[in-house]
C-alpha positions in Angstrom: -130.8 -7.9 -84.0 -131.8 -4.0 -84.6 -133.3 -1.9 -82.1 -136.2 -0.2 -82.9 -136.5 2.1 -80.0 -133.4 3.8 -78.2 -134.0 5.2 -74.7 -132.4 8.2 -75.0 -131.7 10.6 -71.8 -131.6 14.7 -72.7 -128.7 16.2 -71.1 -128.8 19.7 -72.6 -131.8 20.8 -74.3 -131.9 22.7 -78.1 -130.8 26.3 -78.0 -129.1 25.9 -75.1 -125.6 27.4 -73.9 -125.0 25.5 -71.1 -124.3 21.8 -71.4 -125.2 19.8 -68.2 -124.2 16.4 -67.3 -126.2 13.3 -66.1 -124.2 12.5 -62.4 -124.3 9.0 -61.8 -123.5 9.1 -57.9 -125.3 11.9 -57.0 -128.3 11.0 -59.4 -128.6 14.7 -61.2 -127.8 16.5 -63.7 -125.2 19.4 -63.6 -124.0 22.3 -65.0 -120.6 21.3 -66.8 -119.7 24.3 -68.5 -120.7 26.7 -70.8 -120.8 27.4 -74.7 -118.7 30.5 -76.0 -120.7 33.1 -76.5 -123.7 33.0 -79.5 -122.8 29.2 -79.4 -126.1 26.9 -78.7 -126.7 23.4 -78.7 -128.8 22.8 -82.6 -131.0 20.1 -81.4 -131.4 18.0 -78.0 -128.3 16.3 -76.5 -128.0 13.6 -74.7 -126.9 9.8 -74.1 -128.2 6.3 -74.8 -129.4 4.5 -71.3 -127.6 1.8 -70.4 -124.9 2.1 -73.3 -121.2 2.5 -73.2 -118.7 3.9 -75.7 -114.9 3.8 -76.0 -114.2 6.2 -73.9 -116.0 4.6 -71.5 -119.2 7.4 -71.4 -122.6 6.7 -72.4 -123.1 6.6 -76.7 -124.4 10.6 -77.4 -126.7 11.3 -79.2 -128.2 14.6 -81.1 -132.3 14.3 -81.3 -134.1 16.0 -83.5 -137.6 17.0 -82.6 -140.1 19.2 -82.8 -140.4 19.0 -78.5 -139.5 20.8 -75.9 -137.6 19.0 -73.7 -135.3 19.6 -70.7 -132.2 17.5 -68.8 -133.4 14.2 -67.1 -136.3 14.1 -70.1 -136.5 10.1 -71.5 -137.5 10.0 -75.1 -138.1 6.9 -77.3 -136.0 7.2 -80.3 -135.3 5.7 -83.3 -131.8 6.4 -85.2 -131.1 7.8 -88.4 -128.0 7.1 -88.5 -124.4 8.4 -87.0 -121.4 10.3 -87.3 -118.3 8.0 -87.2 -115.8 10.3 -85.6 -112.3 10.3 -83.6 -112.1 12.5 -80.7 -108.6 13.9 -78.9 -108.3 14.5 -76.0 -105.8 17.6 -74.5 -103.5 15.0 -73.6 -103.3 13.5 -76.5 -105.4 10.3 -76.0 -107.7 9.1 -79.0 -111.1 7.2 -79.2 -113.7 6.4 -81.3 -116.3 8.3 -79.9 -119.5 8.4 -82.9 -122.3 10.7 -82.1 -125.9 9.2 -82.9 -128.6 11.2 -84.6 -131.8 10.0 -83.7 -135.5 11.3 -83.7 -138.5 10.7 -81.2 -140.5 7.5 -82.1 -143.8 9.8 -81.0 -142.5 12.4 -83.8 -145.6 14.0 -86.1 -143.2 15.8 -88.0 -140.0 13.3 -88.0 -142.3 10.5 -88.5 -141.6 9.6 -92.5 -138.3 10.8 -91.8 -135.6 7.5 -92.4 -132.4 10.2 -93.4 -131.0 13.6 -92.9 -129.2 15.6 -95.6 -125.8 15.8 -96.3 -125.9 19.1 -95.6 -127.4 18.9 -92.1 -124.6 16.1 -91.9 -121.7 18.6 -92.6 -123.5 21.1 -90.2 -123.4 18.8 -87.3 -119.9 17.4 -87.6 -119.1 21.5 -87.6 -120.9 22.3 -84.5 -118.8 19.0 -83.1 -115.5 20.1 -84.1 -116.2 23.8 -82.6 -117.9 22.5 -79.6 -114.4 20.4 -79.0 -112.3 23.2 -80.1 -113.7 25.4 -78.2 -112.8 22.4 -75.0 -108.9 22.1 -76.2 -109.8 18.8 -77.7 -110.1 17.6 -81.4 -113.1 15.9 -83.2 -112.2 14.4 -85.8 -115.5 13.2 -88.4 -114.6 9.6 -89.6 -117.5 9.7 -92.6 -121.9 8.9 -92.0 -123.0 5.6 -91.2 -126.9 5.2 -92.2 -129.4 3.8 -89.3 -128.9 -0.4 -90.0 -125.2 -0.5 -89.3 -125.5 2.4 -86.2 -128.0 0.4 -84.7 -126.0 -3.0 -85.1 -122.8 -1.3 -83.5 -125.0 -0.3 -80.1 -124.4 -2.8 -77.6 -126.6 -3.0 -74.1 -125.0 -5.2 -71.3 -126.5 -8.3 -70.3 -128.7 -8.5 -67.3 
């Protein structure tokens, strides 16, 4: 069955150099660390609610919108699609770990919008593989997977 609308929780909002992290236990969101310097987030980051990936985190996401948004912000989104990717860790360890690309379902300007450009595609999977770098890890971008076959990989636990 696809999914139409994604609940998607903004962790660290466009533009920003801090990345901050959704704290299960404690129920906020926290500083995590910080970007090298002139290094911002391109677009709102966050996770899928109620998702789980490989590496055992919540499936990320990249939305791009035409809001402004903070951390703790739910938006409805639809997909466009996903980078398949590898991601290693310092140690060593590797996982699939695909970042989503979604927009807001209550989008004006995203609203006809079903695909993003290769180019924008290529631009994303840089600001990944810095982003890691920059952490001592490695991303490694597997190829694009358009929005039918993203959707159909998301799996929500049964309730």
């Amino acid at each position: 069955m696809i999914i139409k609308e994604l609940p998607v929780v903004i962790e660290t909002p466009k533009g920003s150099s801090e990345k901050y992290d959704f704290d299960p236990i404690s129920k906020f969101f926290a500083l995590s660390k910080t970007l090298p310097s002139g290094m911002v987030f391109p677009y709102d980051f966050g996770f899928i609610l109620g998702t789980r990936g490989e590496d055992g985190d919540p499936l990320e996401v990249m939305v791009i919108s035409e809001f402004k948004t903070f951390p703790g912000c739910m938006i409805k989104c639809r997909l466009l699609g996903a980078i398949k990717a590898q991601q290693k860790e310092k140690d060593g360890v590797t996982s699939r770990n695909d970042r989503y690309i979604a927009v807001p379902v209550q989008s004006k300007i995203y609203k006809g919008i079903d695909a993003i450009s290769s180019q924008l595609i290529r631009e994303l999977e840089q600001f990944f593989i810095s982003y890691n770098e920059a952490e001592g890890r490695e991303f490694i971008p597997l190829g694009y997977m358009e929005a039918a076959p993203a959707y159909e990989q998301i799996k929500f636990p049964e309730k």
